[in-house]
N, C-alpha and C positions, 0 to 999 in steps of 0.2 A: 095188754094192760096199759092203761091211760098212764100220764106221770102222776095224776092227782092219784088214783089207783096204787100206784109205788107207793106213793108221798103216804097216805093213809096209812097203806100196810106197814112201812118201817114207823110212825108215829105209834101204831095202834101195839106195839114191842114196848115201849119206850114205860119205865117206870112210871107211878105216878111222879112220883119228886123227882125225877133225872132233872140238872143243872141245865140252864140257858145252854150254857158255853157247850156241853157234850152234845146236846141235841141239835146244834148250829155243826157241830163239827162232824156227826152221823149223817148229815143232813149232805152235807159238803161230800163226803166217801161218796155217799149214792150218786152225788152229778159228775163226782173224780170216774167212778166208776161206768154210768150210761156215758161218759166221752169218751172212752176208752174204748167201752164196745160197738160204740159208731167208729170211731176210728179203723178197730179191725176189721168189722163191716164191710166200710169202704176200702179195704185195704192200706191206709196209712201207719204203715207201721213199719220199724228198723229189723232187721234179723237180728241176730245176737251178733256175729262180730263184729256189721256194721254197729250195733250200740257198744259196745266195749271200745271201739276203736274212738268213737266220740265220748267215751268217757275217758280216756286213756288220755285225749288230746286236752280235753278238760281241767284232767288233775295237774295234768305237766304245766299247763296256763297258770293254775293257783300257785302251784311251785317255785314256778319261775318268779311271780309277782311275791311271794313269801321270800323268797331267796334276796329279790331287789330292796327290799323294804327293812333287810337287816335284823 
């Protein structure tokens, strides 16, 4: 399936009155979503504990900088 082919098929869903903002932001899901399964595709992608372990390192960052700022 072409992306104009995607692009139609989730437009051709879409109410007639559905809002600017939600149709920009359905719009936006579908290309979060084809990068995401390019990425697994190619293999670009964390396991889980490597991702937990960068979010762990993450939170503790915000923390520290919450803790420093009083």
């Amino acid at each position: 399936m072409t992306n104009k082919e995607k692009i139609q098929r989730l437009v051709s869903r879409f109410d007639d009155d559905i809002p600017l903002h939600v149709a920009v932001e359905r719009m936006a899901l579908l290309k979060d979503i084809e990068e995401s399964l390019e990425d697994l595709r190619v293999g670009d992608v964390l396991d889980h504990d490597a991702f937990m372990a960068e979010l762990d390192a993450e939170n503790e960052e915000i923390q520290a900088r919450v803790d420093a700022e009083g």
